[in-house]
N, CA, C and O atoms as a MOPAC input file, in Angstrom:
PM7 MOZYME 1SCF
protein

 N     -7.37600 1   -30.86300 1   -30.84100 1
 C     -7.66900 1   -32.22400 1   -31.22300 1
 C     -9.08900 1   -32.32600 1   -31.77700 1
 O     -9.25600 1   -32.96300 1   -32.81700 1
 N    -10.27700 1   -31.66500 1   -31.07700 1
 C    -11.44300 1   -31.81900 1   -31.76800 1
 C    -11.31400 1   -30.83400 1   -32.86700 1
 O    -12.21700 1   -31.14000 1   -33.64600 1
 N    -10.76600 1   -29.95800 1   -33.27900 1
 C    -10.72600 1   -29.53200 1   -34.62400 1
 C    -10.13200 1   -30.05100 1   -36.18100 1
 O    -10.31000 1   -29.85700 1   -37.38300 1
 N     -9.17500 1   -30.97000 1   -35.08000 1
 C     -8.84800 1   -32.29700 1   -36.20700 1
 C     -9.50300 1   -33.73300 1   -36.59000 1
 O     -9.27300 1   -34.66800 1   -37.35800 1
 N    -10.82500 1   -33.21700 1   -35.22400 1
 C    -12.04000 1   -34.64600 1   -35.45800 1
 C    -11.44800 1   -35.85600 1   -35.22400 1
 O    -11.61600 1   -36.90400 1   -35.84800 1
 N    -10.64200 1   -35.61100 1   -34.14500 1
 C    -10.31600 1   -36.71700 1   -32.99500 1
 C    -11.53400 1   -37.07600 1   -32.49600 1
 O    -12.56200 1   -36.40300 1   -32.42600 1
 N    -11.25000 1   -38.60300 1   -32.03400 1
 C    -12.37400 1   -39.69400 1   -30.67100 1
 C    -12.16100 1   -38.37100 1   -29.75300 1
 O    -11.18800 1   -37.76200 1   -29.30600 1
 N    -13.81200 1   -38.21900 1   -29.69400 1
 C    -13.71000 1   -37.35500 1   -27.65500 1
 C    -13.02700 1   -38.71600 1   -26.55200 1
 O    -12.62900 1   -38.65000 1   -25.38900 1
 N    -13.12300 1   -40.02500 1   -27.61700 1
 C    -12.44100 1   -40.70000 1   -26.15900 1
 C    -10.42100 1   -40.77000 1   -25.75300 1
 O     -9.67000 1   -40.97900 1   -24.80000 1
 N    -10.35600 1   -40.36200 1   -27.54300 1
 C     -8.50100 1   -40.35600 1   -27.49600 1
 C     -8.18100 1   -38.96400 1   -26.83500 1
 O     -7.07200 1   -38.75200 1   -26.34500 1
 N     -9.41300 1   -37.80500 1   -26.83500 1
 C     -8.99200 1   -36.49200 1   -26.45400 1
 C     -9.11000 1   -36.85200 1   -24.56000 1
 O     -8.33100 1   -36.40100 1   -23.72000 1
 N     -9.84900 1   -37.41800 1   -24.39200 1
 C    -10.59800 1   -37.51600 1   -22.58000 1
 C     -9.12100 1   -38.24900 1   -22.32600 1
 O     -8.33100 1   -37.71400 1   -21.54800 1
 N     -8.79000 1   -39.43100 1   -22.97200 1
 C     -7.35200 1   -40.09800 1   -22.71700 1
 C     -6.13500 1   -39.34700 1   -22.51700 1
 O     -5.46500 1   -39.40100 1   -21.48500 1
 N     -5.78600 1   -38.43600 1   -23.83200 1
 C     -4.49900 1   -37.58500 1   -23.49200 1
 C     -4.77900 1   -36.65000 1   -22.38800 1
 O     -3.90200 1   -36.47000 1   -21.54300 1
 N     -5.88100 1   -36.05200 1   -22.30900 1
 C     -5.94400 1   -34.84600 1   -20.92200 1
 C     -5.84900 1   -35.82200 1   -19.49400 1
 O     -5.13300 1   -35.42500 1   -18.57400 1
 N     -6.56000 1   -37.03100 1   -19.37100 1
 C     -6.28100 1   -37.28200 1   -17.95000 1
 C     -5.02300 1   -38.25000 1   -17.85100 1
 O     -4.94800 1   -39.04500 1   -16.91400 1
 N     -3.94300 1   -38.16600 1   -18.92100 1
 C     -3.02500 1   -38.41900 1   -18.09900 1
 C     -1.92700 1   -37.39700 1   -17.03700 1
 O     -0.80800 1   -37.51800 1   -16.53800 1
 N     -2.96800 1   -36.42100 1   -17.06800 1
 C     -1.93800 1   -35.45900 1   -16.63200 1
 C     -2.89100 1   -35.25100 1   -15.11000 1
 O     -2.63300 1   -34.34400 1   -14.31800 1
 N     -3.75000 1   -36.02600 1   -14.94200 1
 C     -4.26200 1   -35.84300 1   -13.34100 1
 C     -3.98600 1   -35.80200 1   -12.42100 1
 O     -3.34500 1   -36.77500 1   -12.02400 1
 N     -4.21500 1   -34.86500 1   -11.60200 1
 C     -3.18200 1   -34.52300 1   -10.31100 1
 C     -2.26900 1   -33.35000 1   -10.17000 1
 O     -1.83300 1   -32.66500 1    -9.24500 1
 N     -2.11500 1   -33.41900 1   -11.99000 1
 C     -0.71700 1   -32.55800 1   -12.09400 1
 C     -0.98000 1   -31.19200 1   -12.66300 1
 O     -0.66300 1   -30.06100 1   -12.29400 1
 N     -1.65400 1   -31.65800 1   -13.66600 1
 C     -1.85900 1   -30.53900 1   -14.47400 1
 C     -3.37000 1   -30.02500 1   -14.41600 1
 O     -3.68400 1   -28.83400 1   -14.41900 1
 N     -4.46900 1   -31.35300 1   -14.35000 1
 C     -5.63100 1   -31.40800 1   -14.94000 1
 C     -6.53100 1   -32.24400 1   -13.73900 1
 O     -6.14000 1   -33.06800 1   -12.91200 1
 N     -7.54300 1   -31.83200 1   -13.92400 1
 C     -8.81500 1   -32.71800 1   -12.88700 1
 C     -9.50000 1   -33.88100 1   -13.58400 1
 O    -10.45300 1   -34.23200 1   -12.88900 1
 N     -9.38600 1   -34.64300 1   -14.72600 1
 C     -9.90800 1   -35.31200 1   -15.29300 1
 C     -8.98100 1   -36.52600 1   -15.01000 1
 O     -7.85100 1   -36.81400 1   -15.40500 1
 N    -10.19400 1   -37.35600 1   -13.88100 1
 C     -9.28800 1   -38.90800 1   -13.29200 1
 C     -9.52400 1   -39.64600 1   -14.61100 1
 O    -10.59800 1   -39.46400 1   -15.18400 1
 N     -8.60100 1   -40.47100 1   -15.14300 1
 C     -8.64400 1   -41.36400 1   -15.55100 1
 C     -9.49500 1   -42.74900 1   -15.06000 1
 O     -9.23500 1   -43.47700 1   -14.10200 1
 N    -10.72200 1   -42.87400 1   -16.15100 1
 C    -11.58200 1   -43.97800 1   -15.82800 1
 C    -11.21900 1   -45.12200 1   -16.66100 1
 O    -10.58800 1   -46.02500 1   -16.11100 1
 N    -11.40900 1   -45.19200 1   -17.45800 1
 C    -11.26200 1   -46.21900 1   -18.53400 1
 C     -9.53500 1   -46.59200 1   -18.51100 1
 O     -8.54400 1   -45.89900 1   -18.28400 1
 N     -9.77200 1   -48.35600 1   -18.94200 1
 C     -8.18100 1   -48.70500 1   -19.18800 1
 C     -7.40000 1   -47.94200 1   -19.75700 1
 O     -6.40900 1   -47.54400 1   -19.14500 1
 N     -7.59700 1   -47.62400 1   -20.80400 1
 C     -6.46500 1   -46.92000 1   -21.79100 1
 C     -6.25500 1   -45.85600 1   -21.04100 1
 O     -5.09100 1   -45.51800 1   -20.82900 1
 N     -7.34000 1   -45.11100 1   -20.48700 1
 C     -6.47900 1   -43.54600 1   -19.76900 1
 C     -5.78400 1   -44.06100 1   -18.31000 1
 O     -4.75500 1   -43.57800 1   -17.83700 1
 N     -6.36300 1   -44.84800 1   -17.87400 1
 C     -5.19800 1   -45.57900 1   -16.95700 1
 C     -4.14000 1   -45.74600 1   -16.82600 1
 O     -3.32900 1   -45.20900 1   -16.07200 1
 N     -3.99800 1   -46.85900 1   -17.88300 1
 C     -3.13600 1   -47.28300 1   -18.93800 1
 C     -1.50200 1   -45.81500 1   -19.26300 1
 O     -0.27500 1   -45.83500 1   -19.17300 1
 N     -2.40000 1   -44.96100 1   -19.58100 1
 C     -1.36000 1   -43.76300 1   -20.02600 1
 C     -1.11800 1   -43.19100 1   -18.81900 1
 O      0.05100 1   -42.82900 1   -18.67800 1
 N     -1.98900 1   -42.95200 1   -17.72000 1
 C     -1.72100 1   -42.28300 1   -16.65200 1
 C     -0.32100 1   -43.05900 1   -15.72600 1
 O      0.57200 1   -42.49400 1   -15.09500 1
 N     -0.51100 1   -44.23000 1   -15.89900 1
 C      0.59400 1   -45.12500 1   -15.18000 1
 C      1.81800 1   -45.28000 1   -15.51900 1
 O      2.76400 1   -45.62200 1   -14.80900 1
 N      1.77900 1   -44.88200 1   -17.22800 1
 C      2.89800 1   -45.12500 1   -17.84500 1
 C      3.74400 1   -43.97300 1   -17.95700 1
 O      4.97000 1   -44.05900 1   -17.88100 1
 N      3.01900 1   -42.71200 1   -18.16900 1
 C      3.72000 1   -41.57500 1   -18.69300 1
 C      5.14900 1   -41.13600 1   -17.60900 1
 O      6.25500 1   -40.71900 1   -17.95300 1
 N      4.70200 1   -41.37100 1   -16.44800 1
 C      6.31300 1   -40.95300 1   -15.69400 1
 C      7.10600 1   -42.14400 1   -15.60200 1
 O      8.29900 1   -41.90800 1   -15.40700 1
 N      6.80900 1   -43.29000 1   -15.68100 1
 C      7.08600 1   -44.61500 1   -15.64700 1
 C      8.39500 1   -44.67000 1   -16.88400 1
 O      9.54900 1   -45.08300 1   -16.77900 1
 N      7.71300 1   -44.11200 1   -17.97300 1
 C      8.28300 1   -44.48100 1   -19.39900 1
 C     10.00900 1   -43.75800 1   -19.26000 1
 O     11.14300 1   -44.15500 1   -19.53100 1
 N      9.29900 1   -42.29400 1   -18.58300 1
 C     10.56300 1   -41.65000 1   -18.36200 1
 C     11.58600 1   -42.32200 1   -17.39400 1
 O     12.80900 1   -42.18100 1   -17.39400 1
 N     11.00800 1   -42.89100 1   -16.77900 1
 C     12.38500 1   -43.38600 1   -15.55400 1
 C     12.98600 1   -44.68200 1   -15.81300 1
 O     13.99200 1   -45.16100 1   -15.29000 1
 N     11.91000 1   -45.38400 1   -17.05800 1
 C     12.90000 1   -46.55400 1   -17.57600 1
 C     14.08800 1   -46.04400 1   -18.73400 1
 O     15.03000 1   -46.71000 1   -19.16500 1
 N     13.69000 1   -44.58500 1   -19.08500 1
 C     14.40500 1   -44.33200 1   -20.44600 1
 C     15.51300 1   -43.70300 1   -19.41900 1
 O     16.67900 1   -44.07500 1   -19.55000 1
 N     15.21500 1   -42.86500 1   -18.51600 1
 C     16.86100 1   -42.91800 1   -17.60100 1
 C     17.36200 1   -43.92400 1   -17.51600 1
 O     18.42200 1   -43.97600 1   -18.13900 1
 N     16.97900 1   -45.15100 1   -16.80700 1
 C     17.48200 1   -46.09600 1   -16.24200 1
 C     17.92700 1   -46.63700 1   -18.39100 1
 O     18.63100 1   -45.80800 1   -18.96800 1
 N     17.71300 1   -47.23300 1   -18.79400 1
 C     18.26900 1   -47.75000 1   -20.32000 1
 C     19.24700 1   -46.62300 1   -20.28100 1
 O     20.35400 1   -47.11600 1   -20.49700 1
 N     19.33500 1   -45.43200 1   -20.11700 1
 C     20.37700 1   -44.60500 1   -20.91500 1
 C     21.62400 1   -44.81300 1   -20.03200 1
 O     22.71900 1   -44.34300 1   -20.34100 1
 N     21.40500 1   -45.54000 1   -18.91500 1
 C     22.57600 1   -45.55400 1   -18.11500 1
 C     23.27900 1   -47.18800 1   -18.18300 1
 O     24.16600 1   -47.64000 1   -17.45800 1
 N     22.66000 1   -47.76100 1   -19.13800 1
 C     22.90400 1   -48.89800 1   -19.35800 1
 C     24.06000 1   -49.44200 1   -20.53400 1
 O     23.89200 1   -48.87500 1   -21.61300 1
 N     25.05000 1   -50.30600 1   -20.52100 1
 C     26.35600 1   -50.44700 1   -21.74900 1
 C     25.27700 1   -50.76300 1   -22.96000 1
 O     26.04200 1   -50.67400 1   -23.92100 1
 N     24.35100 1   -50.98800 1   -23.36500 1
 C     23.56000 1   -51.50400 1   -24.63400 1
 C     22.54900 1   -50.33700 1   -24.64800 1
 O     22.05900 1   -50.12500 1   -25.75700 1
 N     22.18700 1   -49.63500 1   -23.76500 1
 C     21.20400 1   -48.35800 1   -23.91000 1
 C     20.18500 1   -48.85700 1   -24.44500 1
 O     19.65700 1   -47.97400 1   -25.12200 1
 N     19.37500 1   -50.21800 1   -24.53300 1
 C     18.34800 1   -50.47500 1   -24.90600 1
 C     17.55300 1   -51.16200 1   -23.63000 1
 O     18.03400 1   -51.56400 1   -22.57100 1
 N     16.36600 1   -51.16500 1   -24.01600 1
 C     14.84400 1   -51.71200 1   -22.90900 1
 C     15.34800 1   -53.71100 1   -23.24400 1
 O     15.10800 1   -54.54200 1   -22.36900 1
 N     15.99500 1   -54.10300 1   -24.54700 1
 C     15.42400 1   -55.55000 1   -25.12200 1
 C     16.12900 1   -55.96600 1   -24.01200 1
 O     15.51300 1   -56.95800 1   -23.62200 1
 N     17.37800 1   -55.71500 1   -23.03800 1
 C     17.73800 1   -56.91200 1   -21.98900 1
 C     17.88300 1   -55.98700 1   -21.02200 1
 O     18.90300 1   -55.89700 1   -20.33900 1
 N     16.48700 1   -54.95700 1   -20.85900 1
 C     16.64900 1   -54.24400 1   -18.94100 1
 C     15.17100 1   -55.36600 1   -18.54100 1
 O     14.21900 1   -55.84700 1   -19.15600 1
 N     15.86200 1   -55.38500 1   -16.77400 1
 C     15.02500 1   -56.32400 1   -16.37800 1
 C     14.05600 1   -55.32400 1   -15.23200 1
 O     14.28900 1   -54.18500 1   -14.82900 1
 N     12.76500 1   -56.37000 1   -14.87600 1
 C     12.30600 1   -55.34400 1   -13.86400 1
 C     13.51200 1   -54.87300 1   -12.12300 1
 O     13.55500 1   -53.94400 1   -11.31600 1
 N     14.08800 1   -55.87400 1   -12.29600 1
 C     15.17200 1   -55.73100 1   -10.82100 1
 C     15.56900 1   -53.78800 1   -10.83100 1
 O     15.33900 1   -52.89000 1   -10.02000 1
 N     16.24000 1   -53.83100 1   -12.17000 1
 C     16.54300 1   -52.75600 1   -12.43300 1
 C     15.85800 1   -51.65700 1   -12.19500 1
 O     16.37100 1   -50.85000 1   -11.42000 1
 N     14.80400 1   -51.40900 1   -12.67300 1
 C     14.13600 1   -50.81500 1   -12.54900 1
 C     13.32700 1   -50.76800 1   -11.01100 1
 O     12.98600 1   -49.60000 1   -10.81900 1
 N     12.99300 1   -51.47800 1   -10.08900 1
 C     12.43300 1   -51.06200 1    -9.01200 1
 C     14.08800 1   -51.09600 1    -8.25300 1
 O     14.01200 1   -51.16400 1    -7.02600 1
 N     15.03400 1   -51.07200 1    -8.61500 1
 C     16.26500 1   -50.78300 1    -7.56300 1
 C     16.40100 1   -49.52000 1    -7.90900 1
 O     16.69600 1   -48.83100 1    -6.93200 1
 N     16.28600 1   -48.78300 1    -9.13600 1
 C     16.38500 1   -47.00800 1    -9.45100 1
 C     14.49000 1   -46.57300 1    -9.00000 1
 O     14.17000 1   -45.42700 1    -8.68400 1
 N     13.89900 1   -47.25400 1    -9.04200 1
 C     12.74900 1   -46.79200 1    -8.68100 1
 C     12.45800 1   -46.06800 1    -7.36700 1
 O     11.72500 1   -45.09200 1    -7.21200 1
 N     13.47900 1   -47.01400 1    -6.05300 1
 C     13.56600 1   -46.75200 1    -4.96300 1
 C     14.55900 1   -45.84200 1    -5.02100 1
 O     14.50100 1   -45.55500 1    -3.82500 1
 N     15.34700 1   -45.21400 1    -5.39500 1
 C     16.44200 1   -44.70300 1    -5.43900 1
 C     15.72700 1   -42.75400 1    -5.29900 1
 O     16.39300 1   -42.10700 1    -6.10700 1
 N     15.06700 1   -42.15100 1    -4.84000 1
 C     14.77900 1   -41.03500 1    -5.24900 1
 C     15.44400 1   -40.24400 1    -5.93400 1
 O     14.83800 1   -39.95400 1    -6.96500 1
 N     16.64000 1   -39.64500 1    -5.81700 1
 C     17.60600 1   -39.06700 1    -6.65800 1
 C     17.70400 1   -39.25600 1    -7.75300 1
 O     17.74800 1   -38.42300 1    -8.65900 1
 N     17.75600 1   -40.54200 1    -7.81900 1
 C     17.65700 1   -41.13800 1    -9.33900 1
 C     16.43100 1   -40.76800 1   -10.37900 1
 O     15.33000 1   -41.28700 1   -10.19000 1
 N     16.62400 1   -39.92900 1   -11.39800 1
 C     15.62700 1   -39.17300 1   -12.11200 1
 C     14.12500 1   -38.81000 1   -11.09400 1
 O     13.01100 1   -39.22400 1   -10.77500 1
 N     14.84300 1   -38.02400 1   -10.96600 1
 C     13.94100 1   -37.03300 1   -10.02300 1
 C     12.94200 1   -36.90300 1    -9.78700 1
 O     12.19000 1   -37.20700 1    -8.86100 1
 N     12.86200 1   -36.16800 1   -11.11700 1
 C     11.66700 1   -35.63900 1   -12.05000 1
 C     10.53900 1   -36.66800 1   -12.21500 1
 O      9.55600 1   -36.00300 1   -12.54100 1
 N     10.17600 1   -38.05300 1   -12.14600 1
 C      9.92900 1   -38.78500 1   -12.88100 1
 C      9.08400 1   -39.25400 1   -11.37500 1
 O      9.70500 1   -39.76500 1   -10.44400 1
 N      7.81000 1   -39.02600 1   -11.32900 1
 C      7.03500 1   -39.26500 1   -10.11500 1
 C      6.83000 1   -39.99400 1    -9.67500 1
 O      5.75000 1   -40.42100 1   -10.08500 1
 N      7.35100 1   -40.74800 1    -8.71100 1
 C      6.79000 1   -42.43200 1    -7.66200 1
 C      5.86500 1   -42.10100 1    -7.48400 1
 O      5.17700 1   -42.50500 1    -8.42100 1
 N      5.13700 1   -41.42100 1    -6.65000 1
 C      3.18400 1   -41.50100 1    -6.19200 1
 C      2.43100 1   -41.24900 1    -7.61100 1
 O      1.21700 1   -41.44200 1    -7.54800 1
 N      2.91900 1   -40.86600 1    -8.84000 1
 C      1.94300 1   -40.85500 1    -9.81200 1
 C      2.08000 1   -42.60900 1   -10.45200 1
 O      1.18800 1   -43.35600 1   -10.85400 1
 N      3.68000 1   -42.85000 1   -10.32400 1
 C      2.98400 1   -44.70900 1   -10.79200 1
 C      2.70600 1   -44.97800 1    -9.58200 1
 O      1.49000 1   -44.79400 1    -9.54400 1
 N      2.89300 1   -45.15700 1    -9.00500 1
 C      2.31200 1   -45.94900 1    -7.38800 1
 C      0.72600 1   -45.99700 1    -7.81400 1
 O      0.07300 1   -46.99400 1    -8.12100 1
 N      0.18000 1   -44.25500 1    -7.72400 1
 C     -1.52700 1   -44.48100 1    -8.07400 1
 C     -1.87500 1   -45.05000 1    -9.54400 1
 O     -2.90700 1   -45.63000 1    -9.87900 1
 N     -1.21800 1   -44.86800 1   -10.00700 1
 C     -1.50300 1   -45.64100 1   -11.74900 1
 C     -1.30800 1   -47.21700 1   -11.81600 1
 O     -1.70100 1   -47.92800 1   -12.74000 1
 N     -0.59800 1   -47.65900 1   -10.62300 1
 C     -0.44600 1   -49.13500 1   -10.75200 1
 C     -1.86500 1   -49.39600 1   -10.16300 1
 O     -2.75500 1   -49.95400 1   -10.80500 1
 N     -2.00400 1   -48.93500 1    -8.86000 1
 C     -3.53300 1   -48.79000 1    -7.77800 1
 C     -4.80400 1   -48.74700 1    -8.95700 1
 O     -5.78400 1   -49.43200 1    -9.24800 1
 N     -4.16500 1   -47.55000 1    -9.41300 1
 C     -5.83300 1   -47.78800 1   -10.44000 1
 C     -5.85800 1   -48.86400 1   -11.32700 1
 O     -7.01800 1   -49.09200 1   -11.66900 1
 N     -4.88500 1   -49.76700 1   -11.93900 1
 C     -5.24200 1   -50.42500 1   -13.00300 1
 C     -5.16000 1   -51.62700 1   -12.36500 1
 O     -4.99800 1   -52.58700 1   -13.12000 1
 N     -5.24100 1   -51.91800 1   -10.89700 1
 C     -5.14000 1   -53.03700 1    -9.91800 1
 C     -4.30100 1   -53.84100 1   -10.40400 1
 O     -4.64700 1   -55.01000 1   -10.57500 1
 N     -2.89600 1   -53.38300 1   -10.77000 1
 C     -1.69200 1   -54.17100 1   -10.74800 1
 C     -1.08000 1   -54.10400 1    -9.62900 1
 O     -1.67200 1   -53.52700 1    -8.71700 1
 N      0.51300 1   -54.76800 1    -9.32500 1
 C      1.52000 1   -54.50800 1    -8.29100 1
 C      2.52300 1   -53.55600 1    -9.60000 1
 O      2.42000 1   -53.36100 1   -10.81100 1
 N      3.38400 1   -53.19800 1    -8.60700 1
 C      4.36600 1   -52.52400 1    -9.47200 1
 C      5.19800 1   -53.20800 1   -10.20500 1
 O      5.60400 1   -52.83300 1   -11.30500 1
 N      5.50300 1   -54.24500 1    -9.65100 1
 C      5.96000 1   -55.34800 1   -10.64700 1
 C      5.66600 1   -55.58900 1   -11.76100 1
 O      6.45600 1   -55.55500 1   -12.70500 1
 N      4.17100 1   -55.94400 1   -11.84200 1
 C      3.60100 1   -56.09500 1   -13.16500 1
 C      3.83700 1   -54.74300 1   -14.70700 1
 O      4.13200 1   -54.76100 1   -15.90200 1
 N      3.34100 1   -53.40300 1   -13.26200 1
 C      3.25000 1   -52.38400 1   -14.06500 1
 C      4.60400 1   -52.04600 1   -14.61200 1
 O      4.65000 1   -51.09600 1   -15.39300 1
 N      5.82900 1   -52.74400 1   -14.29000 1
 C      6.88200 1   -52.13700 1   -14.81800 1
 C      7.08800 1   -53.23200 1   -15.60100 1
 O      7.53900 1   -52.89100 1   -16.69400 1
 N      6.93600 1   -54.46100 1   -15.48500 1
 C      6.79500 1   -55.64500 1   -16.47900 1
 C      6.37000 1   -55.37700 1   -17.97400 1
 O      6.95900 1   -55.56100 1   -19.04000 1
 N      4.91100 1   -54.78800 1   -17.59900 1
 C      4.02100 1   -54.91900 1   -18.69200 1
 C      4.99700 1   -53.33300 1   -19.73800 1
 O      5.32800 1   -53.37300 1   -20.92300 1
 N      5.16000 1   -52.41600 1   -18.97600 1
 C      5.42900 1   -51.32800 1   -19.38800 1
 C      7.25500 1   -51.48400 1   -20.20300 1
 O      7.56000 1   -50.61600 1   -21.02100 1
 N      8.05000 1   -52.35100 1   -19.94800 1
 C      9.00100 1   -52.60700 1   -20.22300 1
 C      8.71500 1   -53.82400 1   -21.74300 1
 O      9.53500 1   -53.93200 1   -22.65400 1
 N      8.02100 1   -54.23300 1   -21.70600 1
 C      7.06400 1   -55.07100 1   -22.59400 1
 C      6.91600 1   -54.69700 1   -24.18800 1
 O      7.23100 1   -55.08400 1   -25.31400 1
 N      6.15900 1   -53.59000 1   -23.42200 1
 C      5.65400 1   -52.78900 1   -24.72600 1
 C      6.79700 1   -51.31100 1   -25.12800 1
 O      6.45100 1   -50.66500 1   -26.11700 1
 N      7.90800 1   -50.89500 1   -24.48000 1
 C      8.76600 1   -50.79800 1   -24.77500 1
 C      9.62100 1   -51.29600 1   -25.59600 1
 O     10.20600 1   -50.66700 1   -26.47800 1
 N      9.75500 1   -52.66000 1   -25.29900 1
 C     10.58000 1   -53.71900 1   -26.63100 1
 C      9.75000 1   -53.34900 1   -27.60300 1
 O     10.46100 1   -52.81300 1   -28.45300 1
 N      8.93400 1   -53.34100 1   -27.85700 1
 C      7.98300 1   -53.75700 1   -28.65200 1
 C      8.05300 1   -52.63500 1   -29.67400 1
 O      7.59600 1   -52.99200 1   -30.76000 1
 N      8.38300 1   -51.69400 1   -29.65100 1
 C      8.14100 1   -50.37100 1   -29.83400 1
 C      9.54700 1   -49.34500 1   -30.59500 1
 O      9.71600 1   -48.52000 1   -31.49300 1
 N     10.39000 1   -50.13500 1   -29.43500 1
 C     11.89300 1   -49.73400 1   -29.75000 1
 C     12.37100 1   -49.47400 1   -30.77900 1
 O     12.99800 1   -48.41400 1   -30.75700 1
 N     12.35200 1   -50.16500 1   -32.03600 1
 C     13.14500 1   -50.53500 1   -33.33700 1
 C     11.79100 1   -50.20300 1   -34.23800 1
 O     11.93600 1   -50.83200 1   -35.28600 1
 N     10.46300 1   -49.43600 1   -34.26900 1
 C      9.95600 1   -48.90100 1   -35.00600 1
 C      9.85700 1   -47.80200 1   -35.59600 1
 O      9.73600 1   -46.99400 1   -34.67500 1
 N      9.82200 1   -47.06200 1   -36.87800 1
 C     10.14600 1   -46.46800 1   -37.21300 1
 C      9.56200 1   -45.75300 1   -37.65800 1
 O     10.08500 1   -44.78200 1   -38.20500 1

């Protein structure tokens, strides 16, 4: 990324969303927050939509999503304690964070 003369702040962003997991760089700033909260998040709403008759985010609600949230089995892979601390850091509830994150999903969906 810095050889393509990327922001050191978009490069500091993509590495700490992987904190905990991959990498030691906590996410300080909103935006790396922001990504840190979302990145397993994104995946377990795109399970939860793919199991849905319309397969789209425009009419999944948050219910949905914190009823597969609790569900462990249910996409596995897709880490509760990494959103749990990503909601913690950006001093949301999970509510919000799956609100806001389902949000900008619509938003996003039908671009091309």
């Amino acid at each position: 990324m810095r050889k393509k003369g990327l922001d050191e702040r978009l490069i500091r962003a993509t590495a700490s969303h992987g904190y905990g997991i991959c990498v030691d760089i906590k996410p300080e700033h909103e935006m790396e927050k922001v990504l840190f909260a979302t990145d397993e998040l994104t995946g377990l709403i795109g399970a939860v939509t793919a199991m849905r008759p319309s397969k789209s985010v425009s009419d999944l609600e948050v219910s949905s999503v914190k009823k597969k949230f609790k569900d462990k089995r249910f996409a596995a892979g897709c880490s509760r304690d990494v959103i749990r601390n990503g909601a913690e850091m950006l001093g949301w509830t999970l509510e919000e964070l799956f609100e806001k994150t389902i949000l900008a999903m619509r938003a996003s969906e039908n671009v091309d």
